[in-house]
SEVEXDREN-423185 format. One record per residue: y, x, z of N, C-alpha, C, O in turn; residue in three letters. Coordinates in nm, 2 decimals, padded with zeros to 4 digits. Example, Ala and Ser with C-alpha at 12.3 -4.5 7.8 and 13.67 -1.06 7.14 Angstrom:
REM SEVEXDREN-423185
ATOM -00.57 01.32 00.78 -00.45 01.23 00.78 -00.33 01.32 00.78 -00.33 01.42 00.85 ALA
ATOM -00.22 01.28 00.71 -00.11 01.37 00.71 00.00 01.29 00.79 00.11 01.34 00.80 SER
//
This chain:
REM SEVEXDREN-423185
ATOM 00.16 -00.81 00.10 00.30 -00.83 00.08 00.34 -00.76 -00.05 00.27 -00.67 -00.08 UNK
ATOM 00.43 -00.80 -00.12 00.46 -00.77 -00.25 00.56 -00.67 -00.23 00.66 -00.70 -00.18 UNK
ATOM 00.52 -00.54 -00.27 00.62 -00.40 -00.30 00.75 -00.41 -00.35 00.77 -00.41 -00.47 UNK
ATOM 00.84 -00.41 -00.25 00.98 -00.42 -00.32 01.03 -00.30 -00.40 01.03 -00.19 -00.34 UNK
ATOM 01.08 -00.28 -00.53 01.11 -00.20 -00.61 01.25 -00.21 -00.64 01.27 -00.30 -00.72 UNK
ATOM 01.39 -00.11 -00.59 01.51 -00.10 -00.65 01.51 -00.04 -00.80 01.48 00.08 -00.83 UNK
ATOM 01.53 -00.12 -00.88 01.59 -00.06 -01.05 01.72 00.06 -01.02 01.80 00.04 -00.93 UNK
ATOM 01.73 00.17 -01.09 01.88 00.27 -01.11 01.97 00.11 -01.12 02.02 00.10 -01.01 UNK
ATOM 01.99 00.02 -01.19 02.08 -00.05 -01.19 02.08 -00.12 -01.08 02.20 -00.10 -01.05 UNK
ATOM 02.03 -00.19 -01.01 02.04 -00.20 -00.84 02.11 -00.09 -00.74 02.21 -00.09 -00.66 UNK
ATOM 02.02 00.00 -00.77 02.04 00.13 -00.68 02.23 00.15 -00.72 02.31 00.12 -00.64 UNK
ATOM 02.24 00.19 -00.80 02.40 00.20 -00.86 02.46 00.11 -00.81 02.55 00.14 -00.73 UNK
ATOM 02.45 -00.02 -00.84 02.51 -00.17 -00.77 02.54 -00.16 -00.63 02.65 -00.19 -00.59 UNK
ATOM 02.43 -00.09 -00.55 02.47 -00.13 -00.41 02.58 00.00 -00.34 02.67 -00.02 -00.26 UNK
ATOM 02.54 00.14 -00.40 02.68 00.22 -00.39 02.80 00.14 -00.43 02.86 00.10 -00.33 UNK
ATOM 02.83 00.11 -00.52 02.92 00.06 -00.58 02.98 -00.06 -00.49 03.09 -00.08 -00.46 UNK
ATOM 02.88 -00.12 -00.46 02.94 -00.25 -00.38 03.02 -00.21 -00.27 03.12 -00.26 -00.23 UNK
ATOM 02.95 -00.11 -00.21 02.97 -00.06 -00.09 03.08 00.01 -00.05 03.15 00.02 00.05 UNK
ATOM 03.09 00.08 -00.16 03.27 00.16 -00.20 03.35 00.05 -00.19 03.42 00.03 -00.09 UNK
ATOM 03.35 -00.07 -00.31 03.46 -00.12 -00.29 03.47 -00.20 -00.20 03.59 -00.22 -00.17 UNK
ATOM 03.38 -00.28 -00.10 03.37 -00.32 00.03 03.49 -00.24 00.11 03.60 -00.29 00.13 UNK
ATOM 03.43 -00.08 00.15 03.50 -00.01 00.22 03.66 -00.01 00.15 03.75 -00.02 00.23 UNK
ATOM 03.69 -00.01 00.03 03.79 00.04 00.01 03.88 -00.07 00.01 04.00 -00.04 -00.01 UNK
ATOM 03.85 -00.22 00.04 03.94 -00.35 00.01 03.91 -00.37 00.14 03.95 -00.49 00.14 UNK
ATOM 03.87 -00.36 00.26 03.86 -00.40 00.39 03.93 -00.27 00.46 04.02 -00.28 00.55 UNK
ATOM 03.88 -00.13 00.41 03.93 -00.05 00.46 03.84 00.02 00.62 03.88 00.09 00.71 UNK
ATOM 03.70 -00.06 00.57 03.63 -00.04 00.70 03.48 00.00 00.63 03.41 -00.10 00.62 UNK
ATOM 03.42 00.12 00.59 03.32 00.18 00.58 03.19 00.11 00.71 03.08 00.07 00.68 UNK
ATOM 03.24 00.13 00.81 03.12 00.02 00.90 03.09 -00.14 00.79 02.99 -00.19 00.74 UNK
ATOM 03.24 -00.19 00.79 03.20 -00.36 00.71 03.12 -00.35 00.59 03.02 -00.42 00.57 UNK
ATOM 03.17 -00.25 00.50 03.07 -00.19 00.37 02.98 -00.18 00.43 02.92 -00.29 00.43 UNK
ATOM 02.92 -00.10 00.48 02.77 -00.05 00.53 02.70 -00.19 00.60 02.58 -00.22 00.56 UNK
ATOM 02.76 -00.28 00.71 02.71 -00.41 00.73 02.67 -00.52 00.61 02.58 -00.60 00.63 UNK
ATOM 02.71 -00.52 00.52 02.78 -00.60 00.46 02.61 -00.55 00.31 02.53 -00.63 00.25 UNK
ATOM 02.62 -00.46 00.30 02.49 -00.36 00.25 02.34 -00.37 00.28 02.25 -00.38 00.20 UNK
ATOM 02.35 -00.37 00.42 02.27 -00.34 00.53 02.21 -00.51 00.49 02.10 -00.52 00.44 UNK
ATOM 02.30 -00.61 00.51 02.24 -00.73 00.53 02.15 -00.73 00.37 02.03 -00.71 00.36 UNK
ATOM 02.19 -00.75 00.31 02.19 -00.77 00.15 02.05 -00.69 00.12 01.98 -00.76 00.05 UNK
ATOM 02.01 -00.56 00.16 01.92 -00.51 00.14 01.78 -00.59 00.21 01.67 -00.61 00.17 UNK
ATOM 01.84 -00.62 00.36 01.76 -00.73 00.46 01.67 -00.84 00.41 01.55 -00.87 00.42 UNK
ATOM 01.85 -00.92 00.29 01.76 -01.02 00.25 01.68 -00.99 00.11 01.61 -01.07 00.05 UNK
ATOM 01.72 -00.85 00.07 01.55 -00.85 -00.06 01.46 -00.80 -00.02 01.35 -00.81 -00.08 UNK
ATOM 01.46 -00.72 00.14 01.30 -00.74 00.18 01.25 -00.85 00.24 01.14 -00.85 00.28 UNK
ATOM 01.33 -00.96 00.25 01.28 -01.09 00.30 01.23 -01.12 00.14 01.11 -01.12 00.10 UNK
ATOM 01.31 -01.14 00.07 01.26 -01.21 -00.01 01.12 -01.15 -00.09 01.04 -01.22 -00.15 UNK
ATOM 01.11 -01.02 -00.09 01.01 -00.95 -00.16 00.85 -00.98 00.01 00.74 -00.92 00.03 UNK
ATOM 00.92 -01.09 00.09 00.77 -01.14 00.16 00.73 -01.27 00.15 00.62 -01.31 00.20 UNK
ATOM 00.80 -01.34 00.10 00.81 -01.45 00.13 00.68 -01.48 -00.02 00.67 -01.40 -00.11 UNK
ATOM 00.62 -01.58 -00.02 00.54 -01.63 -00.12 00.60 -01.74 -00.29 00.67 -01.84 -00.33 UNK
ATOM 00.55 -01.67 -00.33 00.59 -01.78 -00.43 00.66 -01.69 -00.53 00.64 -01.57 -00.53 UNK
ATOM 00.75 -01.75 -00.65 00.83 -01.70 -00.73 00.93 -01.79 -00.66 00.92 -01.91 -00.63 UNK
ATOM 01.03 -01.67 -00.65 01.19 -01.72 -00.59 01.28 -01.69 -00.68 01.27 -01.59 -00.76 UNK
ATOM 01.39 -01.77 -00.69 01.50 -01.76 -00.81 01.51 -01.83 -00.87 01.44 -01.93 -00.84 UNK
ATOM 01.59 -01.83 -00.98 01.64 -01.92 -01.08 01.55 -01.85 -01.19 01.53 -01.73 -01.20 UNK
ATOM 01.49 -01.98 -01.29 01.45 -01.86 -01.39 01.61 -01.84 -01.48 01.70 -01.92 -01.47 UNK
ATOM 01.60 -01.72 -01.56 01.70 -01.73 -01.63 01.58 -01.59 -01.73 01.56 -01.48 -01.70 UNK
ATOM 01.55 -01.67 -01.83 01.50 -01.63 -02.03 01.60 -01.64 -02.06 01.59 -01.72 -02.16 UNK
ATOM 01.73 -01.61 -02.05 01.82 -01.58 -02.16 01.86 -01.46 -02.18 01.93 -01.44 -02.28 UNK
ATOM 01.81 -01.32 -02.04 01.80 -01.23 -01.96 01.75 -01.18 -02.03 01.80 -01.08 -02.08 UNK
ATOM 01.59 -01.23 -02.05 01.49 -01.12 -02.12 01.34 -01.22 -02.05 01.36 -01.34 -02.00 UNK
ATOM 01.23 -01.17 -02.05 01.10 -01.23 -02.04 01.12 -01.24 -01.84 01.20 -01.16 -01.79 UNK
ATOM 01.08 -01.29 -01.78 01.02 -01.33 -01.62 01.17 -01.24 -01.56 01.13 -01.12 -01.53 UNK
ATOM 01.27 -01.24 -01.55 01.38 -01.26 -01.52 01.43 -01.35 -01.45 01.45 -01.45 -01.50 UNK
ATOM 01.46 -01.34 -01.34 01.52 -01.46 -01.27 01.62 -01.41 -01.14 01.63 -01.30 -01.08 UNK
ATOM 01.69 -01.51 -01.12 01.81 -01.46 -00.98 01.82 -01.56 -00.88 01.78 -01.67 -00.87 UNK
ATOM 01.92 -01.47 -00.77 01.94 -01.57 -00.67 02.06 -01.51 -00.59 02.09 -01.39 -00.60 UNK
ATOM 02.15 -01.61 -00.50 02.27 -01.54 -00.51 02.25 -01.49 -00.34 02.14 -01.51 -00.27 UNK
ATOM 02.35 -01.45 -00.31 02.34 -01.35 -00.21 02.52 -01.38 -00.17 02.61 -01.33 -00.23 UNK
ATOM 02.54 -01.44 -00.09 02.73 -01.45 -00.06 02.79 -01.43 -00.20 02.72 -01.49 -00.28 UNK
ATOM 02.92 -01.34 -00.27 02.91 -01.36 -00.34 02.86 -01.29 -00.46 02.94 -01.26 -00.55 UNK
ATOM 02.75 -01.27 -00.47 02.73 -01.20 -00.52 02.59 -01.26 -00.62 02.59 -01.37 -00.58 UNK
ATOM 02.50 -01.24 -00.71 02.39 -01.24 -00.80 02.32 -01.11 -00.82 02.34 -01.02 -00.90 UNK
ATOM 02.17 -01.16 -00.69 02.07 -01.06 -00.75 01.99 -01.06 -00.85 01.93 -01.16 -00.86 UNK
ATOM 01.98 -00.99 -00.92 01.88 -01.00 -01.06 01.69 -00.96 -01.02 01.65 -00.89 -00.93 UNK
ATOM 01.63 -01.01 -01.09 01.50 -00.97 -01.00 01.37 -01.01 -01.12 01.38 -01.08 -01.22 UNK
ATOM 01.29 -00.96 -01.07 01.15 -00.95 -01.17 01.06 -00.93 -01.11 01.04 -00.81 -01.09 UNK
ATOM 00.95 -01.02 -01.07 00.77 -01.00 -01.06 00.70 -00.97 -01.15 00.68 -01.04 -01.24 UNK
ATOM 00.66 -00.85 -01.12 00.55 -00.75 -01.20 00.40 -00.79 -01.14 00.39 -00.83 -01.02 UNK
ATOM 00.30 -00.77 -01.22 00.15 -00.80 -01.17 00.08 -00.69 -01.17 -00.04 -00.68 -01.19 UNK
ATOM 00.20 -00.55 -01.14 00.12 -00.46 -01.19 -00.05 -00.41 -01.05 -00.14 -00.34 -01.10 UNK
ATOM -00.06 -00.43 -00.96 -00.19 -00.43 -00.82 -00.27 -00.56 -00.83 -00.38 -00.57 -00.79 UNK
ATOM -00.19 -00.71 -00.93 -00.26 -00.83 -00.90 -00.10 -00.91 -00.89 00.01 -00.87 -00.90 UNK
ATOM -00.17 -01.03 -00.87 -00.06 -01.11 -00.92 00.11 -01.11 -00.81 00.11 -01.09 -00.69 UNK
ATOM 00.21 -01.12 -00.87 00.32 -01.07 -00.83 00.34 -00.96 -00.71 00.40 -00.98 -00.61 UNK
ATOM 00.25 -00.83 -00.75 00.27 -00.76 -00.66 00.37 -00.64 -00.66 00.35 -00.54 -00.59 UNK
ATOM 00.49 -00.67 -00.75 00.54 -00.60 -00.71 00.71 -00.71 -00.72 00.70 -00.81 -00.78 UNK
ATOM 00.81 -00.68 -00.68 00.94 -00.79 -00.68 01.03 -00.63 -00.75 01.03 -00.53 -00.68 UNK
ATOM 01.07 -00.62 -00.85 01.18 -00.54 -00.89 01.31 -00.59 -00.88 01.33 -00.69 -00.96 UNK
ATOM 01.44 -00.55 -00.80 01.57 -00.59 -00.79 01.63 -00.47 -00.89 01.66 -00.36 -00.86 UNK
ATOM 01.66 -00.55 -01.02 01.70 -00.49 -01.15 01.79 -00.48 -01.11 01.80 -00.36 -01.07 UNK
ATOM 01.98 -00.61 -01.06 02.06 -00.52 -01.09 02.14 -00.64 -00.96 02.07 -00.73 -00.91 UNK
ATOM 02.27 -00.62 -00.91 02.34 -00.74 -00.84 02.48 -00.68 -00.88 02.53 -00.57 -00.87 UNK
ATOM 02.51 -00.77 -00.94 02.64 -00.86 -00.97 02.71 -00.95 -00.87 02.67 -01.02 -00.78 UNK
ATOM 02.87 -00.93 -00.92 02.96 -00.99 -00.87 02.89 -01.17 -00.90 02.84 -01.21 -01.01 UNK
ATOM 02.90 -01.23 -00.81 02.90 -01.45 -00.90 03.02 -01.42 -00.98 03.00 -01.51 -01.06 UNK
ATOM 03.12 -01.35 -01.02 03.25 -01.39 -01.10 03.20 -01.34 -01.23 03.21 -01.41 -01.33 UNK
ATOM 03.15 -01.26 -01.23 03.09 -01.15 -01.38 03.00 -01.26 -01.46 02.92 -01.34 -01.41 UNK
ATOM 03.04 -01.24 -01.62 02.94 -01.34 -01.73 02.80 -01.19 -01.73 02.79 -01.07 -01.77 UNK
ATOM 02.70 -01.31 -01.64 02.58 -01.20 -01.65 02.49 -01.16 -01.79 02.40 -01.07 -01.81 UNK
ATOM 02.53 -01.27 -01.90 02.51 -01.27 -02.06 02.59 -01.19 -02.05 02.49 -01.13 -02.10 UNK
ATOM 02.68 -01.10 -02.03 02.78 -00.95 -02.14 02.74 -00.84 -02.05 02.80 -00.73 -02.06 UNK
ATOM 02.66 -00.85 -01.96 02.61 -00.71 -01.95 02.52 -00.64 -01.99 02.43 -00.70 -02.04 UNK
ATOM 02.52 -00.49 -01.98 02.49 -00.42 -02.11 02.37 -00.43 -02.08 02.36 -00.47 -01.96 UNK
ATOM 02.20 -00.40 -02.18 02.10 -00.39 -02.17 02.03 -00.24 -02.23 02.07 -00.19 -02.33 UNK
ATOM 01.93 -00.20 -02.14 01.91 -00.32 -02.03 01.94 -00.30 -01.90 02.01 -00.21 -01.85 UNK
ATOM 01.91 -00.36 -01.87 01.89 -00.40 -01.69 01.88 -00.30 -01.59 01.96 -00.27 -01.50 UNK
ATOM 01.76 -00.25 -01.63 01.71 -00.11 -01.53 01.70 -00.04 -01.64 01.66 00.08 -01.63 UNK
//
C-alpha cells in the first residue's frame, strides 16, 4: 500500500477547513464530520492502484488533483521505497480559489 504523507500545507488546510466549517454551521461535530470524511477519502485514495487525479504541469513536475465535495485536493506520487510509494496531499483548496495564484510552494 502506498504511504500516505500530509504536506504543512495540507495539514494547515484541514484545521482551517474545519474552523470555518464549525464557524458557518455553527456545529464543531459537522466540522469534525465533514474532516473526518475527507481525510477517509485520502486514505482511500492513497490504496487504491494506479495514478489518480487530474494531471495538472502548470503546478510544478507530477502534480495532480482531485476534488473532494467542494473542495480541490492537491497531491503527488513520490518513488521514494519503489514505484509510487509514497501519495503526498500537498495542499486542499476551496473549487472557488484560482489554484494558479497560490503562493509557492505547495508544501
Amino acid at each position: 500500500m502506498t504511504r500516505l504523507v500530509y504536506r504543512a500545507a495540507a495539514r494547515r488546510a484541514l484545521a482551517e477547513i474545519a474552523a470555518h466549517i464549525a464557524r458557518e454551521s455553527g456545529s464543531r461535530s459537522v466540522a469534525e464530520n465533514f474532516v473526518d470524511r475527507l481525510v477517509a477519502y485520502c486514505e482511500k485514495l492513497a490504496s487504491l492502484p494506479g495514478l489518480l487525479g487530474r494531471p495538472r504541469p502548470e503546478l510544478g513536475r507530477d502534480y495532480r488533483s482531485i476534488p473532494f465535495g467542494n473542495y480541490v485536493i492537491l497531491l503527488r506520487y513520490a518513488d521514494q521505497d519503489g514505484p509510487r510509494s509514497h501519495l503526498y496531499v500537498v495542499h486542499i483548496i476551496h473549487g472557488a480559489r484560482d489554484i494558479e495564484a497560490l503562493p509557492e510552494p505547495f508544501d
